[in-house]
KOLMARGU-6913 format. One record per residue (C-alpha): residue in three letters; x, y, z. Coordinates in steps of 0.5 Angstrom, whole numbers, plus 500, padded with zeros to 3 digits. Example, Ala and Ser with C-alpha at 12.3 -4.5 7.8 and 13.67 -1.06 7.14 Angstrom:
BEGIN
<ala,<525,491,516>> <ser,<527,498,514>> 
This chain:
BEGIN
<unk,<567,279,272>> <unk,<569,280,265>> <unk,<575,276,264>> <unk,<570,270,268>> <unk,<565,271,263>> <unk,<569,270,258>> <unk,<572,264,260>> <unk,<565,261,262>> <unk,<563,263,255>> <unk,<569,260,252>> <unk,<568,253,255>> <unk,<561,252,253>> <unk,<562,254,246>> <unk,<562,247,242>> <unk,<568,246,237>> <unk,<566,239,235>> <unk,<560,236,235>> <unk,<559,228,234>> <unk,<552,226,233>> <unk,<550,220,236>> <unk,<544,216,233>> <unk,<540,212,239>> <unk,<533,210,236>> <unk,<529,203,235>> <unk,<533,201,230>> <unk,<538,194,232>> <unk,<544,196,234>> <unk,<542,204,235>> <unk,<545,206,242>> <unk,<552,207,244>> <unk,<555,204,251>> <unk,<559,207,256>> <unk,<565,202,252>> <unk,<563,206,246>> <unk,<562,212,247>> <unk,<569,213,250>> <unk,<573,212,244>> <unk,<570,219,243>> <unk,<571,222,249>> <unk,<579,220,249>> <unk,<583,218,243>> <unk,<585,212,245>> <unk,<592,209,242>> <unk,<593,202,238>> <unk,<595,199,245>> <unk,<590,201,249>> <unk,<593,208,252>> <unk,<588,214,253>> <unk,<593,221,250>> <unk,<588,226,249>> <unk,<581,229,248>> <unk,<577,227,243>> <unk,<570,231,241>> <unk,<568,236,246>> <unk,<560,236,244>> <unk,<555,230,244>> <unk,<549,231,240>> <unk,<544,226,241>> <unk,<538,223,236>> <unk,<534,219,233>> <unk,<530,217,227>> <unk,<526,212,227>> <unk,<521,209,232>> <unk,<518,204,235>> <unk,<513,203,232>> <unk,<516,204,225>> <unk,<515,211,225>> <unk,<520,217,225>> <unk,<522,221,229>> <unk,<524,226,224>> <unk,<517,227,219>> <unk,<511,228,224>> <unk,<509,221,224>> <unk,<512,220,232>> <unk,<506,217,236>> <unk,<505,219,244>> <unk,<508,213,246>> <unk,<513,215,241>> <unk,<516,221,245>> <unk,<514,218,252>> <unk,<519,212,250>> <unk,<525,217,246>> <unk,<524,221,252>> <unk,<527,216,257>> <unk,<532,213,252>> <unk,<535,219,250>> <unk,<537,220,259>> <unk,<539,213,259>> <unk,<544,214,253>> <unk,<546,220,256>> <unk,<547,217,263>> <unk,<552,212,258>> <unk,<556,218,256>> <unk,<556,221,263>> <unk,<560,214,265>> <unk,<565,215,259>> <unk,<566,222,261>> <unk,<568,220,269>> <unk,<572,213,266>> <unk,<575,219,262>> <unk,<577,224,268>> <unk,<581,217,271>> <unk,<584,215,265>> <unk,<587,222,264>> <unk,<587,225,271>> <unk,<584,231,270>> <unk,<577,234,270>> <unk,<573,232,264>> <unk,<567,236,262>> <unk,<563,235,255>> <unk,<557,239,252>> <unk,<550,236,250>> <unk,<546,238,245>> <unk,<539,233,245>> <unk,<535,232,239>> <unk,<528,235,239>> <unk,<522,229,236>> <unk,<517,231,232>> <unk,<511,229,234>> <unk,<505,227,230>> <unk,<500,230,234>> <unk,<495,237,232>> <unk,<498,241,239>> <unk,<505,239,236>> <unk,<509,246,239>> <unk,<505,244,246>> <unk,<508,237,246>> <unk,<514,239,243>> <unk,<516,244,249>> <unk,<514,239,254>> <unk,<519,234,251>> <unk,<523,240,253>> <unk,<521,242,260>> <unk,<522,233,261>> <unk,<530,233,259>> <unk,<531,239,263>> <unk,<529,236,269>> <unk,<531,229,268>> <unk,<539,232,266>> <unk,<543,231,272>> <unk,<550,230,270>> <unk,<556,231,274>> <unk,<559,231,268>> <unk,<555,234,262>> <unk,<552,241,261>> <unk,<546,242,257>> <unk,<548,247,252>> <unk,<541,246,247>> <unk,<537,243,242>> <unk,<536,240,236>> <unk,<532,241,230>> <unk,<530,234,227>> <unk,<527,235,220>> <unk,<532,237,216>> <unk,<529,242,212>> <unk,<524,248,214>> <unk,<517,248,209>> <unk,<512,253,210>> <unk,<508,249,215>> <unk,<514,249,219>> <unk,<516,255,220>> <unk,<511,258,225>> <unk,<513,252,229>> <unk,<520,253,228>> <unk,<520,261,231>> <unk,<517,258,237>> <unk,<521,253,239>> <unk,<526,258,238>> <unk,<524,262,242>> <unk,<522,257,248>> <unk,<528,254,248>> <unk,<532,261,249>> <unk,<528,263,254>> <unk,<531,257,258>> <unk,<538,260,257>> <unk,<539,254,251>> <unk,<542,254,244>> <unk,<538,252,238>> <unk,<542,248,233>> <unk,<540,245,225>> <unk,<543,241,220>> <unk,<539,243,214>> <unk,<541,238,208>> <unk,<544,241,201>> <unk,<538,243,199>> <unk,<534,246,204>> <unk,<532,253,205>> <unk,<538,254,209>> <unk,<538,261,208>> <unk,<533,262,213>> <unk,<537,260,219>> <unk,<537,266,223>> <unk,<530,269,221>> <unk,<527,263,223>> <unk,<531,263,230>> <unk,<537,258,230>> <unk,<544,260,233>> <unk,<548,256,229>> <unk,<547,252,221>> <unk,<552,246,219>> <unk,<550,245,212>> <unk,<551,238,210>> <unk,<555,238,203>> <unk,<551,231,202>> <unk,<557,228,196>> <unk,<555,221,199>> <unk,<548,220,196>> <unk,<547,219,188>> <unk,<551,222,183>> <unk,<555,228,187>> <unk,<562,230,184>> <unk,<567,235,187>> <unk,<564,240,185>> <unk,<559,239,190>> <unk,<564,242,195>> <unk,<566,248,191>> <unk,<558,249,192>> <unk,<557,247,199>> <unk,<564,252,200>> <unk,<560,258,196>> <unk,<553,257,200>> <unk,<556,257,206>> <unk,<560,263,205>> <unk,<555,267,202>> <unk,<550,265,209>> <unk,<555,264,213>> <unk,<554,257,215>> <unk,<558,252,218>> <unk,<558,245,216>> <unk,<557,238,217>> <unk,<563,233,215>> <unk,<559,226,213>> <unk,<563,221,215>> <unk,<559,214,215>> <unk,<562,207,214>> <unk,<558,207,207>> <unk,<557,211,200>> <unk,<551,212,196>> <unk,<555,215,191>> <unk,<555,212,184>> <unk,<562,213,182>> <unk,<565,211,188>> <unk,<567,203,191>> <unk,<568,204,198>> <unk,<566,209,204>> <unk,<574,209,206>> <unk,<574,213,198>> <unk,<568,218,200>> <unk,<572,219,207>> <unk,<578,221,204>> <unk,<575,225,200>> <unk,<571,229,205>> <unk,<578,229,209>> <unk,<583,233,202>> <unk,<576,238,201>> <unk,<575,240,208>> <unk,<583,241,209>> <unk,<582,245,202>> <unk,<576,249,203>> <unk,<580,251,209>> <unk,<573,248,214>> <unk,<576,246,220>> <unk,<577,254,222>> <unk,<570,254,222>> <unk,<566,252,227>> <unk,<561,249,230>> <unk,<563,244,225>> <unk,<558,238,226>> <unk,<561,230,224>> <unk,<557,224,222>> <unk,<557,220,226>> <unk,<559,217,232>> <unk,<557,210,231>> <unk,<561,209,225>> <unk,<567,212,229>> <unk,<566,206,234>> <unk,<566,202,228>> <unk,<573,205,225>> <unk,<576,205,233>> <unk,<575,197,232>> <unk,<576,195,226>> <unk,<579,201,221>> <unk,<585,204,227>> <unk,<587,208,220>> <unk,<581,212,219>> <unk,<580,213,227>> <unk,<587,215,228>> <unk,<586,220,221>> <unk,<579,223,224>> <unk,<583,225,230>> <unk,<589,228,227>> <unk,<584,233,223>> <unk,<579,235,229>> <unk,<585,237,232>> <unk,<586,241,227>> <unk,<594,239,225>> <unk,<592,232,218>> <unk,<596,236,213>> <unk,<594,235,205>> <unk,<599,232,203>> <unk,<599,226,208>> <unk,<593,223,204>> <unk,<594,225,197>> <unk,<596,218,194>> <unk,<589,216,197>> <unk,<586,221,195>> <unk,<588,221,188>> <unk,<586,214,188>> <unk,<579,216,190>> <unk,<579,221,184>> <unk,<581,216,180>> <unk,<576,211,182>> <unk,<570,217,180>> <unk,<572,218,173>> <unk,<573,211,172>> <unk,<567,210,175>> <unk,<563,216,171>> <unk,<566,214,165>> <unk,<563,207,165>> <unk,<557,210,167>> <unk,<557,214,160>> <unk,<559,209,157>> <unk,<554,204,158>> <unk,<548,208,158>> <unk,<551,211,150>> <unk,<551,203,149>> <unk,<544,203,150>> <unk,<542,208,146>> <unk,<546,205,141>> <unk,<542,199,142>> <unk,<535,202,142>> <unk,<538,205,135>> <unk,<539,199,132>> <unk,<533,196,134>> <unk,<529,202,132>> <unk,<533,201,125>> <unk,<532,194,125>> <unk,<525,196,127>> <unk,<522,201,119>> <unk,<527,196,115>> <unk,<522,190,117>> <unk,<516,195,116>> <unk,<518,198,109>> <unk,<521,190,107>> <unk,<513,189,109>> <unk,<511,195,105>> <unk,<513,192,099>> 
């Protein structure tokens, strides 16, 4: 009974978890074609070698009525809308998997994690549980197993907290698993006061000014609160001291291989969507994203890349200290040129 148990403990425990952005935004919602690059690694002649992500998680962000799924502003009709787009998108990857099972032979089963919307109504936690209550009896898949939820909002304020705990609690009485990606910031700390079983944090080195020492950073918090964390590789960058999202993708690649983050697990990618992207038109950077889920990308594969990214990000620091020292060296000439003209004046 014991070894039976542990078996079925160890194939429901995600490893990789891809996210899978399907909201009202154009282009926010991934076909059976699209998701089976991530259910398999497909080779450049088109030939199915291996499993890709073993976990699927499901979300949204923005709604149709240009509200977000995220803050608290999702009307009624909102969820109404969510809720069925959110079973359809997993009836796509329920396609993907059995194409999988043809292609490879063999059974193919995926977990799914869904994103819980927040709702702007007063009675959010009685809304939020019907939301629940409405996934479990839609989620019919052959292939699939509901494994949780998903918090949304990525972060837990005070007015949160009470709800978040109820939640919880709501979702393990029905066998479930909460899931949370709380960003850099965040009280993430709290993870498991306020009930989550598993916490990836987001190093967030692709926004603003970040440097590599935000990894160093990330690796301490998560150690010291034993998180796991979420690997963010988009195809885009809003870091300032980077040109192009393939330099902050390498990078993200070298510290995780250095931090040593592949041993940690559940680990959390973002996102699914821009993996597609890369399947079609950047073969390299899909093919490296397999090799590094699958745990065998080594350091010195992608050390020239890498060095060329940090290059890049002290070029691009330099000229930023470089150009803001220049504007001070302009205000103080003006202001010089400024009192010079009011003592001339003054005479």
């Amino acid at each position: 009974m014991l070894p039976a148990l542990l078996l079925l403990l160890a194939i429901q425990a995600p490893s990789n978890i891809v996210l899978i952005y399907t909201d009202a935004r154009p282009d926010m919602y991934m076909s059976k074609d699209q998701l089976l690059p991530l259910v398999l690694y497909i080779d450049e002649n088109g030939a199915a070698l291996d499993r890709f992500f073993d976990t699927f998680l499901f979300l949204g962000l923005e709604t149709p009525s240009n509200r977000s799924f995220e803050d608290g502003t999702a009307t009624e009709e909102d969820i109404d809308w969510f809720s069925s787009r959110i079973i359809t998108q997993i009836a796509e990857l329920q396609a993907a998997a059995e194409e999988a099972e043809y292609l490879l032979g063999e059974r193919v089963e995926l977990n799914v994690i869904v994103a819980i919307p927040m709702p702007g109504s007063q009675d959010r936690a009685e809304r939020i549980e019907s939301y629940i209550d409405y996934i479990i009896s839609k989620f019919n898949f052959e292939n699939l197993r509901l494994i949780g939820f998903y918090w949304t909002r990525e972060s837990a304020p005070d007015d949160d907290v009470q709800l978040i705990r109820e939640i919880c609690r709501y979702v393990h009485d029905r066998g479930l698993k909460m899931y949370w990606i709380p960003y850099f910031f965040a009280e993430a700390e709290k993870w498991r006061d306020l009930g989550f079983d598993y916490a990836m944090l987001q190093p967030n080195f692709i926004t603003g000014t970040m440097s590599l020492e935000r990894f160093r950073e990330a690796d301490e918090k998560m150690r010291k609160y034993n998180l796991s964390v979420e690997i963010e590789l988009p195809t885009y960058t809003d870091n300032n001291y980077l040109e192009d999202w393939r330099q902050s993708f390498i990078i993200y690649l070298n510290a995780s291989i250095f931090y040593g983050w592949r041993k940690l697990s559940p680990i959390s990618y973002y996102y699914g969507n821009a993996f597609y992207e890369m399947y079609e038109e950047d073969r390299r950077y899909y093919d490296l994203l397999y090799r590094f889920v699958k745990g065998d990308l080594r350091l010195e594969e992608i050390q020239k890349e890498y060095r060329e990214a940090v290059y890049q990000m002290r070029v691009s620091f330099i000229r930023m200290v470089s150009s803001r020292l220049a504007a001070v060296v302009v205000l103080l000439l003006i202001c010089i040129e400024i009192r010079r003209g009011l003592r001339q004046n003054s005479i």
